[in-house]
Z-matrix of the N, CA and C atoms (Angstrom, degrees):
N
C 1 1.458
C 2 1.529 1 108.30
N 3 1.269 2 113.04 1 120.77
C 4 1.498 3 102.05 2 179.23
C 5 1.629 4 110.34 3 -85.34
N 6 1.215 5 114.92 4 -160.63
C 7 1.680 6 132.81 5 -157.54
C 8 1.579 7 94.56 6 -84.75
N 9 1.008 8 132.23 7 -34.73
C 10 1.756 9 111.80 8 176.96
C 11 1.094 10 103.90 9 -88.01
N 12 1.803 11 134.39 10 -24.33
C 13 1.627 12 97.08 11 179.30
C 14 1.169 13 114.14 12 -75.42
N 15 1.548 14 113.60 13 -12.26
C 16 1.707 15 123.22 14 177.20
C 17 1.341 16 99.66 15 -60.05
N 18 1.405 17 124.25 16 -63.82
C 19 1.094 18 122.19 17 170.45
C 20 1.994 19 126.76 18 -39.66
N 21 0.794 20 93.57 19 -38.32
C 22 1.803 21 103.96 20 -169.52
C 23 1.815 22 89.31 21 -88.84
N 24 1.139 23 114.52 22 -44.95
C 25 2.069 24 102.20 23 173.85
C 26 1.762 25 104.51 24 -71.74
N 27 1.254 26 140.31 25 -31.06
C 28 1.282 27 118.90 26 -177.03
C 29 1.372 28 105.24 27 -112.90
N 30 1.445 29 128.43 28 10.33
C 31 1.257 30 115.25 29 149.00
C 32 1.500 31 141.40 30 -95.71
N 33 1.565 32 105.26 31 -9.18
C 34 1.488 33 125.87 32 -172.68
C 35 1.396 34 112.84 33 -139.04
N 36 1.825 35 123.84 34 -32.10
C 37 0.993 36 107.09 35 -167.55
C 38 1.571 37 118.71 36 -102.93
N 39 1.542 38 102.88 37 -2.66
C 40 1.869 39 108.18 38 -179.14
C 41 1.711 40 82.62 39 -111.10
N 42 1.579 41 140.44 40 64.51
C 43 0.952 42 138.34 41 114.84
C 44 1.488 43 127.33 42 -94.38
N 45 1.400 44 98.47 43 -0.04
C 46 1.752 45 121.81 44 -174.77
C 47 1.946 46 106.14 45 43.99
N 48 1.737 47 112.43 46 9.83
C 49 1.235 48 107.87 47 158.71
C 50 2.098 49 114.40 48 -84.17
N 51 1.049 50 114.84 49 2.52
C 52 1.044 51 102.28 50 -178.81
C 53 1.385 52 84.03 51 -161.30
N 54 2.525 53 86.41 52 137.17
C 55 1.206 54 107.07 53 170.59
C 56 1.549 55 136.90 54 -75.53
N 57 1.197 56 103.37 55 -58.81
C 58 1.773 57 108.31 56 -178.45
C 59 1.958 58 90.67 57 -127.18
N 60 1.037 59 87.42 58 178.50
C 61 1.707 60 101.70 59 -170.64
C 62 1.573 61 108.87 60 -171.49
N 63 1.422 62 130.91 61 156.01
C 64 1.240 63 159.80 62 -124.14
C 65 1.297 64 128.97 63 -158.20
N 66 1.221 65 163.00 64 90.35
C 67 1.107 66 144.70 65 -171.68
C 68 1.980 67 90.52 66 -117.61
N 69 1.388 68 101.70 67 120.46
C 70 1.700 69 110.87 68 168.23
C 71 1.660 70 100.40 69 -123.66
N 72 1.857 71 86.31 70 135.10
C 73 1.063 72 108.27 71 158.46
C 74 1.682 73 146.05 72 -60.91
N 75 1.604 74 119.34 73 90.85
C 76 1.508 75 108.77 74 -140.77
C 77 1.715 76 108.33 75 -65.02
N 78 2.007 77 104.32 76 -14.91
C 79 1.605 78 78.93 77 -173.44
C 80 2.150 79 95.71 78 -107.30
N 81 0.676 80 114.90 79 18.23
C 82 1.572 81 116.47 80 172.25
C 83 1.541 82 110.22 81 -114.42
N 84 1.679 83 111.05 82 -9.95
C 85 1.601 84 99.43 83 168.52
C 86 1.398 85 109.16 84 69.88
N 87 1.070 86 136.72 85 15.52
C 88 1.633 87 133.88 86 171.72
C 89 1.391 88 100.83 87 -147.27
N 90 1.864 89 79.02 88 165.00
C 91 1.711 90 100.01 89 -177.42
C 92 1.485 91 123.97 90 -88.83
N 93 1.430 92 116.97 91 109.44
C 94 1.043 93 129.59 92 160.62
C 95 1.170 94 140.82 93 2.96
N 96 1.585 95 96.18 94 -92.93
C 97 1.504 96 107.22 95 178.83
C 98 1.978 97 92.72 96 -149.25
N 99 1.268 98 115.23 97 151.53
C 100 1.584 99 115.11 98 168.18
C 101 1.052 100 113.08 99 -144.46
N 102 1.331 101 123.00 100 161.96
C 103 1.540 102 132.85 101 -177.37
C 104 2.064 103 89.69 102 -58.72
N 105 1.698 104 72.60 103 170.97
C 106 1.351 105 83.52 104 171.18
C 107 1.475 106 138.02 105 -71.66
N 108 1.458 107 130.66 106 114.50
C 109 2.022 108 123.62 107 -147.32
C 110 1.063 109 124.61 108 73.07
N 111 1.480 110 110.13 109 7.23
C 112 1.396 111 105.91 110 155.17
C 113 1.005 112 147.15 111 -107.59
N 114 1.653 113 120.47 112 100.05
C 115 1.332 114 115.53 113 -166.65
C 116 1.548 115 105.89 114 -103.05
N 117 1.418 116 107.81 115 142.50
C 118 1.335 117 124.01 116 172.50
C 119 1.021 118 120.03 117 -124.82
N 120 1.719 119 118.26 118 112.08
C 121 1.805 120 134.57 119 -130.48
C 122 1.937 121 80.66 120 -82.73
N 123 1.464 122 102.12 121 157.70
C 124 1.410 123 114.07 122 -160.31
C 125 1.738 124 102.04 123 -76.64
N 126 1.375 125 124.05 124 -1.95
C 127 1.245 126 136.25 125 -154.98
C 128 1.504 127 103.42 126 -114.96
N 129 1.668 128 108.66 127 -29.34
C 130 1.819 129 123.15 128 165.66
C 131 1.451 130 91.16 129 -62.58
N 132 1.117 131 135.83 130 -71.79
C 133 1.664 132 153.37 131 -137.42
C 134 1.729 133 98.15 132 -66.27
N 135 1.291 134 85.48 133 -55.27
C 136 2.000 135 86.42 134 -179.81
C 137 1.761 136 111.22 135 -81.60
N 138 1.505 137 131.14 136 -1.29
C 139 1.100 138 132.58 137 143.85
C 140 1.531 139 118.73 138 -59.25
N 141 1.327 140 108.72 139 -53.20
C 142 1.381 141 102.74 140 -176.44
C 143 1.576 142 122.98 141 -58.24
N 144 1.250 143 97.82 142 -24.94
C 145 1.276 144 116.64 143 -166.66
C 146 1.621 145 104.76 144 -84.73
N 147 0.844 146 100.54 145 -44.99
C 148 1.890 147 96.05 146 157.67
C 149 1.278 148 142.73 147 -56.52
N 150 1.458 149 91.26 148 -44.38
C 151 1.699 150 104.82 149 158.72
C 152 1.107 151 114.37 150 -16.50
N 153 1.483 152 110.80 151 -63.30
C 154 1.600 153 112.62 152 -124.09
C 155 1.802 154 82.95 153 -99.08
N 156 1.324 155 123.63 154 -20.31
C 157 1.470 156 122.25 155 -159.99
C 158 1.737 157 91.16 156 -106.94
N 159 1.118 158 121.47 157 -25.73
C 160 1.825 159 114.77 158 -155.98
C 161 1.328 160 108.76 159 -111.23
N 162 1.849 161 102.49 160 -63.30
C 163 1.240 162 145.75 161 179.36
C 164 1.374 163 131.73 162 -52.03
N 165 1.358 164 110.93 163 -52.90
C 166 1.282 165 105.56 164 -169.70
C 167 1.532 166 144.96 165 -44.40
N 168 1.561 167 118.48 166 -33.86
C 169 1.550 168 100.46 167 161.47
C 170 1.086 169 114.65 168 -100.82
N 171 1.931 170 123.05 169 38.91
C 172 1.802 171 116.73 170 141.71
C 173 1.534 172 102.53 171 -83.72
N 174 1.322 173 108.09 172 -38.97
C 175 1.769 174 120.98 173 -178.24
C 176 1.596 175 93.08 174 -42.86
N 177 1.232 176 119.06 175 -62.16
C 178 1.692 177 111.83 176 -174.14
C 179 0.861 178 130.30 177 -68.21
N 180 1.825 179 114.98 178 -11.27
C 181 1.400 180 112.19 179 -174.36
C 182 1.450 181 105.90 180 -98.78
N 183 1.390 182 106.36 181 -49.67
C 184 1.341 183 121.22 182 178.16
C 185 2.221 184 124.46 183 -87.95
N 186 1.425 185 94.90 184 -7.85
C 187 1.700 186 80.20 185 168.14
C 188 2.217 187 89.99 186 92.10
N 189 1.510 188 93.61 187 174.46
C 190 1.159 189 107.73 188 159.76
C 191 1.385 190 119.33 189 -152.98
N 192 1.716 191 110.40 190 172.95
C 193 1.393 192 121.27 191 -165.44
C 194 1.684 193 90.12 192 -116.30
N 195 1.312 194 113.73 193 132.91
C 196 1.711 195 133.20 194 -168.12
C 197 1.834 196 92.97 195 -136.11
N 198 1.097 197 127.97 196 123.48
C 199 1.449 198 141.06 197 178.97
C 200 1.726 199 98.94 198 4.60
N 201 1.153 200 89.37 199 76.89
C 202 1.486 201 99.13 200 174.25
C 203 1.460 202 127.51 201 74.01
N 204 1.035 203 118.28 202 -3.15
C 205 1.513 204 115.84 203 -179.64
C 206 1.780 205 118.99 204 -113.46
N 207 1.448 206 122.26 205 162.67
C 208 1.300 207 90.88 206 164.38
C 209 1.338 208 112.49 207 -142.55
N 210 1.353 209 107.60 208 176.50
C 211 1.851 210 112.56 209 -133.80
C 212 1.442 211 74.68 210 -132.37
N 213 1.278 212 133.82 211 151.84
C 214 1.030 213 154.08 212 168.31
C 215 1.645 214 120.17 213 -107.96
N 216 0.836 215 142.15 214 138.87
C 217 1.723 216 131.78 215 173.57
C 218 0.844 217 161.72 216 -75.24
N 219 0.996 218 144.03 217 43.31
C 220 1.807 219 167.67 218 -157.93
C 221 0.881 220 117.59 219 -32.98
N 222 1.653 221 126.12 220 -46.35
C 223 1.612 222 134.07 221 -173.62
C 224 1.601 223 93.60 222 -147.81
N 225 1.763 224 114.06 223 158.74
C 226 1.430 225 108.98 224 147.77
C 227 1.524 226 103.86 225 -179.42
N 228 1.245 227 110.08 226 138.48
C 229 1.456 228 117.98 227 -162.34
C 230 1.562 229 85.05 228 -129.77
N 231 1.759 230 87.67 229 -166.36
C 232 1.640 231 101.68 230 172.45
C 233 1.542 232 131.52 231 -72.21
N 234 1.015 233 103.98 232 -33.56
C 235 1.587 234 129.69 233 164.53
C 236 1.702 235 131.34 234 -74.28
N 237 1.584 236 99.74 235 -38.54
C 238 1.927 237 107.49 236 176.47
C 239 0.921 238 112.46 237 -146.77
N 240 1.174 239 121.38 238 160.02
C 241 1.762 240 112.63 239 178.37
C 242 1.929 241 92.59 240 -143.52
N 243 1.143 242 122.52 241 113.20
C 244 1.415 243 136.22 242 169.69
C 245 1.627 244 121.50 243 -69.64
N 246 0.867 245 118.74 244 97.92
C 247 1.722 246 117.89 245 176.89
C 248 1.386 247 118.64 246 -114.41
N 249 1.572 248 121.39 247 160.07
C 250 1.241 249 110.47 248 167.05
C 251 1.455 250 112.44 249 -158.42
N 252 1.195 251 138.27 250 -163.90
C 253 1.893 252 146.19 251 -157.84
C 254 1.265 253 90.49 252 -165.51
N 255 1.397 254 109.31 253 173.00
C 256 1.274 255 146.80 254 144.15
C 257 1.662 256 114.95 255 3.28
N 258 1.805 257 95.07 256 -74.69
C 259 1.319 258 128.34 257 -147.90
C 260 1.852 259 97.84 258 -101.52
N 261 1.301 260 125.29 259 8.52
C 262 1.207 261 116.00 260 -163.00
C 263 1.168 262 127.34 261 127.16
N 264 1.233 263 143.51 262 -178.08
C 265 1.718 264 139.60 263 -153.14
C 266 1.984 265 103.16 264 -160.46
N 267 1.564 266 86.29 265 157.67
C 268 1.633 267 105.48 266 -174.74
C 269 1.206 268 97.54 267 -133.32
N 270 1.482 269 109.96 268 139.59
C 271 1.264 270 126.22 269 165.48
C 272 1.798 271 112.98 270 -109.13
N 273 1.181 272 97.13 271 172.38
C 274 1.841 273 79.67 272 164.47
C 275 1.706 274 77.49 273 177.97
N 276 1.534 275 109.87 274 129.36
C 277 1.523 276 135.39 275 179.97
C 278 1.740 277 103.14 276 -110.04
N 279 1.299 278 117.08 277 162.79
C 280 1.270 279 131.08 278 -160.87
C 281 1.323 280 101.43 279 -151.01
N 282 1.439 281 105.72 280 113.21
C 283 1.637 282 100.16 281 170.07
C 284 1.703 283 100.70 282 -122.23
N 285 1.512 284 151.58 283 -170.06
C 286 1.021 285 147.56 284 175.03
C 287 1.268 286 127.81 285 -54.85
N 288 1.454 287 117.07 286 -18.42
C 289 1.668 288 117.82 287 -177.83
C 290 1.419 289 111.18 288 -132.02
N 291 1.411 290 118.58 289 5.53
C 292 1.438 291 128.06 290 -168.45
C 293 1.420 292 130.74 291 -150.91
N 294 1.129 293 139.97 292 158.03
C 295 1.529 294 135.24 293 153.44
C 296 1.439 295 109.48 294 -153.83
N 297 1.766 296 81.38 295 123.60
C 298 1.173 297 110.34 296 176.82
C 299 1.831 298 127.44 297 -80.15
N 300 1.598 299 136.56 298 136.63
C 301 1.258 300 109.09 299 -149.37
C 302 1.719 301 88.12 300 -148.04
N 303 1.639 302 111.75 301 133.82
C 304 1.131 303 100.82 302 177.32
C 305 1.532 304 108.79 303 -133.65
N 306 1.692 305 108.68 304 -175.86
C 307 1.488 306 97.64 305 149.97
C 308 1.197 307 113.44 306 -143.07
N 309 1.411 308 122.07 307 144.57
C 310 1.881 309 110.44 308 171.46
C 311 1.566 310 102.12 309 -126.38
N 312 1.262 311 81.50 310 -174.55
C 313 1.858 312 91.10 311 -161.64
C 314 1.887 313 100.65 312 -98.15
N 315 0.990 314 89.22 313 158.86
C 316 1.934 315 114.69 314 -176.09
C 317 2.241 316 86.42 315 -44.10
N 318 1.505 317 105.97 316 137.13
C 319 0.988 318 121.38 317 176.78
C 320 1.770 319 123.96 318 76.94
N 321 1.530 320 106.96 319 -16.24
C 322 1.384 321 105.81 320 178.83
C 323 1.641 322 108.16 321 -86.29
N 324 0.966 323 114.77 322 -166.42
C 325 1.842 324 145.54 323 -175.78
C 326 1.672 325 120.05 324 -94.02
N 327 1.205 326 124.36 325 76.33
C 328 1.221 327 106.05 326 163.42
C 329 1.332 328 133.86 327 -70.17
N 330 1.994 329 125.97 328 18.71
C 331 0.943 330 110.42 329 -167.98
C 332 1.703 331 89.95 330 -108.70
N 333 1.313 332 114.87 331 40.50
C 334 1.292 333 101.86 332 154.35
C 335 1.707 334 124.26 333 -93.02
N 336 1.698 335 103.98 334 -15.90
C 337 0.936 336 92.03 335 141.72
C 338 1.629 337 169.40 336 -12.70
N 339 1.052 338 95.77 337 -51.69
C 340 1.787 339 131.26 338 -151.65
C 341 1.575 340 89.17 339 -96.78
N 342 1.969 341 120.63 340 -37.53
C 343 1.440 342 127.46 341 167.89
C 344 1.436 343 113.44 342 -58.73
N 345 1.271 344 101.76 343 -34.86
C 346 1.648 345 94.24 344 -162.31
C 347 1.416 346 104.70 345 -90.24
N 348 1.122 347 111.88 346 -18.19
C 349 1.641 348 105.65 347 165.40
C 350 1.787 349 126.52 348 -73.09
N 351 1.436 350 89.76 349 -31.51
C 352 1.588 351 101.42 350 157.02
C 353 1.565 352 134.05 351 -47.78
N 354 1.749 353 100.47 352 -28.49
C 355 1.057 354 122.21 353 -141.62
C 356 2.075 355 96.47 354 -120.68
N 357 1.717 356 105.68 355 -7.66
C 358 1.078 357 109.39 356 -176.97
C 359 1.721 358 95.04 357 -115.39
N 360 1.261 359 127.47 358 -29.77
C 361 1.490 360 137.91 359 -179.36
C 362 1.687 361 103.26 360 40.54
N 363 0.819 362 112.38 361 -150.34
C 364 1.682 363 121.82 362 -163.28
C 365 1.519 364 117.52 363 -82.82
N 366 1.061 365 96.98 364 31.32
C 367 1.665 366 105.90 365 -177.06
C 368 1.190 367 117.86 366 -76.60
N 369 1.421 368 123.98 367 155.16
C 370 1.847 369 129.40 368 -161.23
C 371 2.044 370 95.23 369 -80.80
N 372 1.115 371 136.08 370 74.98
C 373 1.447 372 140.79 371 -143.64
C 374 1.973 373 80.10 372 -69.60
N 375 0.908 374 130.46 373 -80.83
C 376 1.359 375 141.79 374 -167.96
C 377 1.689 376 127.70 375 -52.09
N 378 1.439 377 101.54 376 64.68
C 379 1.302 378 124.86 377 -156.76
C 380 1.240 379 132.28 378 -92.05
C-alpha cells in the first residue's frame, strides 16, 4: 500500500464517517490511489474532472451519475460540490493538482473530507 492510500485509510476511512474514497489525478485524468474495492471506472474520473472545469452549473442543476447511481446536488462551489441519493452521498474537493472523491452513508459527515485534503496539500499525488 503506498503513502496516499495510507493517507486516504487514516484520514477518512478510520473516522467510519466516510466509506471508500479516491484521489484522481486532474492533469493525467486517472485514479491515484483508492481505498480498498474501490474502483472508479476511468470514464467516472474524467467526469469529475470536467465538472469542475466545463460542468459545473449542469452538475447543480441537473445532479450527477457516479458508477451507476445518481447523486443529486446539495451544495457546489469552485472547489466541492456535495451530492447525495437515497442510499448515501458523494463529495469530491478540488485543489490545483487533484480531486479527491468520496462516499458516506445517510447521516454521517462529509466534511472530513475537506481534512484530508488539508492533510494531502499540494503534493505531486501521482507518484
Amino acid at each position: 500500500m503506498n503513502q496516499l492510500q495510507d493517507l486516504l485509510n487514516d484520514s477518512l476511512i478510520r473516522t467510519k464517517h466516510v466509506e471508500n474514497a479516491a484521489i484522481i489525478s486532474i492533469q493525467e485524468r486517472k485514479v491515484c490511489a483508492s481505498t480498498f474495492g474501490f474502483n472508479v471506472p476511468p470514464e467516472n474520473a474524467l467526469n469529475l474532472v470536467y465538472s469542475f472545469y466545463k460542468n459545473l452549473l449542469q452538475v447543480r442543476r441537473e445532479g450527477l451519475y457516479f458508477k451507476e447511481k445518481y447523486y443529486k446536488c446539495v451544495r457546489a462551489d469552485e472547489d466541492s460540490i456535495y451530492l447525495h441519493n437515497p442510499d448515501g452521498g458523494l463529495i469530491v474537493v478540488k485543489t490545483k493538482t487533484f480531486i479527491l472523491v468520496a462516499t458516506y452513508r445517510v447521516g454521517m459527515y462529509p466534511s472530513v473530507c475537506v481534512e484530508a485534503v488539508e492533510k494531502l496539500g499540494e503534493r505531486n499525488v501521482c507518484t
